[in-house]
C-alpha positions in Angstrom: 91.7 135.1 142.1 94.7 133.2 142.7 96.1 132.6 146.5 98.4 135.7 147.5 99.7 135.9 151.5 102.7 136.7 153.0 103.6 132.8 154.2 106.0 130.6 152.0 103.0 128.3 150.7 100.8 131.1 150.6 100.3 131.6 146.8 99.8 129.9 143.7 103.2 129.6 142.3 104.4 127.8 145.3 101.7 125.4 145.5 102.5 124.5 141.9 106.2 123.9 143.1 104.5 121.7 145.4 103.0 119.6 143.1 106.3 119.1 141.3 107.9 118.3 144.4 105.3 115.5 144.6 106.0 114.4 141.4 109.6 114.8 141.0 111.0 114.5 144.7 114.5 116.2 145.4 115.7 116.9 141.8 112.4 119.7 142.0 114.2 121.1 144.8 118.0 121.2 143.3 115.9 122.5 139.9 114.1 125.6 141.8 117.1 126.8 144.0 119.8 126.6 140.8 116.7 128.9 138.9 118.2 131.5 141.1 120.6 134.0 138.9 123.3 135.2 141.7 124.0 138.5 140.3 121.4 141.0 141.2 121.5 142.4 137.5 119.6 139.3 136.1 116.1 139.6 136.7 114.2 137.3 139.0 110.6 137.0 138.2 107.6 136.4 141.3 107.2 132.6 140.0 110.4 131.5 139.9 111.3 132.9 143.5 108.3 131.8 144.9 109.6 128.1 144.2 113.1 128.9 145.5 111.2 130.1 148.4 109.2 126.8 149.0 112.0 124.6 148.3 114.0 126.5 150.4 111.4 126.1 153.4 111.8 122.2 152.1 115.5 122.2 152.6 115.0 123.9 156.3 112.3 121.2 157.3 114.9 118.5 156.0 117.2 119.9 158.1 114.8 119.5 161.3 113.7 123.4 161.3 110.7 123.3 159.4 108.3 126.3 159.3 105.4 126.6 161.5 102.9 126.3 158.5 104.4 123.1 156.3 101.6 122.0 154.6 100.8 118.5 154.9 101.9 117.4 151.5 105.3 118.7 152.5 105.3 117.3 155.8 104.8 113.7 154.6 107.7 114.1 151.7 110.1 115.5 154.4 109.2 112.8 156.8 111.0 109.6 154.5 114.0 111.8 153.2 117.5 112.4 154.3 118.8 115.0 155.7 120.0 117.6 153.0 123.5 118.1 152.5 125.6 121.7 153.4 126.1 122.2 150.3 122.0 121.8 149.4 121.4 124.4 152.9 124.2 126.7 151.5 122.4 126.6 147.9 119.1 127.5 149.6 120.4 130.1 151.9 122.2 131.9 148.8 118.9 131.5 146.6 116.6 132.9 149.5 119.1 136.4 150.0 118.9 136.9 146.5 115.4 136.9 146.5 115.1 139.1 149.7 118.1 141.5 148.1 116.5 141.5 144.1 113.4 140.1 143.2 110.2 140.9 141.2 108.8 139.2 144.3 110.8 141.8 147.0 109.4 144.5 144.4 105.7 143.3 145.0 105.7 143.0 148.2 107.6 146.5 148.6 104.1 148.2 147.3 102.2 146.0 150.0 101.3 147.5 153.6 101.7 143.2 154.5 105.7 144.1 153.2 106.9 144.0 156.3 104.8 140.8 157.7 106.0 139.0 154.5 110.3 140.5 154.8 109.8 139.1 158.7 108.5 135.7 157.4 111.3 135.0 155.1 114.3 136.4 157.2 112.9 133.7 159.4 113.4 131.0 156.7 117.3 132.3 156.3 118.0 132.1 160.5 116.8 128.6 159.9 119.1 127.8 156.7 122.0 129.6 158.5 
């Protein structure tokens, strides 16, 4: 059984997305949030916003409001890197609302009694990209 929970690291895909920001540094971040479709009529599968998710948490800690839970891999990549540009925060913020507004993701969480837990957790993540 894979991890599942309601925090932005807290399942498999992110952690993968994780790894790739290990490997691959920023360009895995610009690469998860532009994976993002901006019309709500092109679908948005769980993996794919559970990156934009994590990169988005990324951009927030960059910008010096990091989540309470950053794992320490993330932590010590944020520590040596600039802070990210408005247009990087305004590509985050967009990528998180879509996912909030239209997702596989929203949907699976919408048929979880946690839903509310998990919508709290990410509205969280937006105040700090706004």
């Amino acid at each position: 059984m894979g991890a599942w929970s309601h925090g932005s690291f807290a399942n498999d895909d992110a952690l993968d997305w994780v790894a790739a920001l290990s490997a691959s540094g920023s360009g895995a971040i610009v690469q998860a949030l532009a994976r993002v479709p901006e019309h709500d009529d092109e679908y948005l599968e769980a993996p794919a916003a559970c990156a934009a998710v994590a990169a988005a948490e990324v951009v927030a800690a960059q910008a010096g409001l990091p989540a309470a839970k950053l794992p320490a891999k993330v932590s010590a990549w944020v520590a040596g890197q600039p802070r990210p540009s408005p247009d990087l925060i305004e590509l985050a913020r967009r990528a998180v609302e879509r996912v909030l507004r239209a997702s596989e993701l929203r949907d699976l969480w919408a048929e979880s009694p946690k839903s509310a837990v998990w919508q709290a957790e990410v509205a969280g993540l937006l105040a700090r990209l706004s």
